[in-house]
C-alpha positions as CSV (number, residue, x, y, z in Angstrom):
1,X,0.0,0.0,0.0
2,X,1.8,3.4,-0.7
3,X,1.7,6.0,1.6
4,X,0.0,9.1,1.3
5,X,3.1,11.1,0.1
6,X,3.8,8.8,-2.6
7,X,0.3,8.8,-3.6
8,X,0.3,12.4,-4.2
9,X,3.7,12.3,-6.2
10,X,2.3,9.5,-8.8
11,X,-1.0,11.8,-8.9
12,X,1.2,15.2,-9.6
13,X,3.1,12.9,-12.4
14,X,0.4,11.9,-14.0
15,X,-1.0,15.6,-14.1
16,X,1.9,17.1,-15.2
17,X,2.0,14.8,-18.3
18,X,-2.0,16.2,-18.8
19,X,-0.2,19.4,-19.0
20,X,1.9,18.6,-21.1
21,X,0.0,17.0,-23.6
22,X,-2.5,19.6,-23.6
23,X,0.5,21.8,-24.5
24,X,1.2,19.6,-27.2
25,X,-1.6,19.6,-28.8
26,X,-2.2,23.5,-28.8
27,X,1.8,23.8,-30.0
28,X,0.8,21.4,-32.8
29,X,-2.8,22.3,-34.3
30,X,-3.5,26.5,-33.0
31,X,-2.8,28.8,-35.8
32,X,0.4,30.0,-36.2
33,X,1.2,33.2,-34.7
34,X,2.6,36.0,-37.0
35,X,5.4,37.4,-36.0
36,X,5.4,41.1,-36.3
37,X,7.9,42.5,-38.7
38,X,9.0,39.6,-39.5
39,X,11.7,38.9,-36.4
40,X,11.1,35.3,-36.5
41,X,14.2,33.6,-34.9
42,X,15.9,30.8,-37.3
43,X,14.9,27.6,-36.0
44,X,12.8,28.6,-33.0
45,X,10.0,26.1,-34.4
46,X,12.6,22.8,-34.4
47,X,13.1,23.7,-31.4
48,X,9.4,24.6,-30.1
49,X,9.1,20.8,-31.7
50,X,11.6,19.2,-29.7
51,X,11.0,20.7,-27.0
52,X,6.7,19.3,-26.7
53,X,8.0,15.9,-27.9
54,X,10.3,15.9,-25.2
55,X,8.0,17.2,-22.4
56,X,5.6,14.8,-23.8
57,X,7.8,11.5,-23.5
58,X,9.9,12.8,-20.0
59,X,6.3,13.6,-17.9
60,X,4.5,10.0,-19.6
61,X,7.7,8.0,-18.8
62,X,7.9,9.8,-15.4
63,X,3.9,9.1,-14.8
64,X,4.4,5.5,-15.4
65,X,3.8,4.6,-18.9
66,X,5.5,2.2,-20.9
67,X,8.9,4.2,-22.6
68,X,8.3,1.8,-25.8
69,X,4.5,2.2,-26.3
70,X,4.6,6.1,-25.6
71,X,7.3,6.1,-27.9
72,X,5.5,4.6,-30.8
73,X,2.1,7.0,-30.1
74,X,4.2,9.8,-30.2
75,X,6.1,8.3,-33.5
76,X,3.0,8.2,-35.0
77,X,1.7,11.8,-33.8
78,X,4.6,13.2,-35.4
79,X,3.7,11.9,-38.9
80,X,-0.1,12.9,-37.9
81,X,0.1,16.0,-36.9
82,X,2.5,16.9,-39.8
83,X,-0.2,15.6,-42.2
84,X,-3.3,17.6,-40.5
85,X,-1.2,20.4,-40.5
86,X,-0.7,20.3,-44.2
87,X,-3.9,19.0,-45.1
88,X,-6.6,20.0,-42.7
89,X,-5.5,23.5,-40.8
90,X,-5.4,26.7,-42.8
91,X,-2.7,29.2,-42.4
92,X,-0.7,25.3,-41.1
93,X,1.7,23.3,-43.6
94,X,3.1,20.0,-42.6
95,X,6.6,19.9,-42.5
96,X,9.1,16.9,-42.8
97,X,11.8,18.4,-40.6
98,X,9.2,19.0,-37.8
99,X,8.6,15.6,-37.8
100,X,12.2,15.1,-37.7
101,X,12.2,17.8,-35.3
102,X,9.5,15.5,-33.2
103,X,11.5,12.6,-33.5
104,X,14.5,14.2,-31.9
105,X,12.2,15.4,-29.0
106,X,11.1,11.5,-28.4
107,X,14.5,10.8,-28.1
108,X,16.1,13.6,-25.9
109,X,12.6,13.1,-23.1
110,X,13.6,9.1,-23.0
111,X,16.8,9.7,-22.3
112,X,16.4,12.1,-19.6
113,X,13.4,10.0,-18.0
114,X,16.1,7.8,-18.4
115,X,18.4,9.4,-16.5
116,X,16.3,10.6,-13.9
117,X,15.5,6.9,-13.1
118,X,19.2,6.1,-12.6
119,X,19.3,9.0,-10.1
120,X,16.3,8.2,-8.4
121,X,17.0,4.9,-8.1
122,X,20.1,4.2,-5.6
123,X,18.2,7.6,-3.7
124,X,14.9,4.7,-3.2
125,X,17.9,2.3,-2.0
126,X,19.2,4.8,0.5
127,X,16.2,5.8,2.0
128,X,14.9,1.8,2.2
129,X,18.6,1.2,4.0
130,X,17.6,3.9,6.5
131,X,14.7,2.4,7.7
């Protein structure tokens, strides 16, 4: 049975991973924003990309979802959202190298899930020592 303080950690997990998918998809399928005289910074959206993807697959891993089958939803969200873009959302066009861009986020999120888990861990096997 866990106790109440681990109870409300796996409940904050699993909202922040709401959060972040809700941020996902309003990165992903709002209009785009114009920026005004035209001071767009090079690359910002790759980066916007990578940067959902990643929050996406780090808070899911985090919240207790498998890494593979998140990984394989998000795969194919990439491809998906790419193609609504294009296809389904005016002032939106699909890109290839977002989808790259996606794929890149899937990546960097598992590996620092990843690495979080490694740190958190021998911490678990300290505290359980303790006791």
């Amino acid at each position: 049975m866990r106790s109440e303080p681990a109870r409300a950690a796996a409940v904050a997990r699993r909202a922040a991973f709401a959060v972040a998918v809700a941020l996902q998809l309003l990165v992903l399928y709002l209009p785009r924003a114009q920026v005004p005289g035209g001071m767009d910074v090079p690359g910002s959206d790759k980066a916007l990309h990578v940067a959902v993807f990643a929050l996406v697959m780090l808070t899911g891993v985090l919240a207790g979802l498998p890494a593979r089958g998140l990984a394989v939803v998000l795969v194919a969200h990439a491809g998906i959202s790419e193609l609504v873009q294009h296809l389904l959302l005016p002032g939106r066009t699909g890109d290839l190298l977002d989808a790259v861009a996606d794929l890149g986020g899937i990546a960097l999120g598992w590996y620092l899930a990843s690495m979080l888990d490694r740190h958190r861990a021998p911490a678990a096997a300290r505290r359980a020592e303790r006791r």
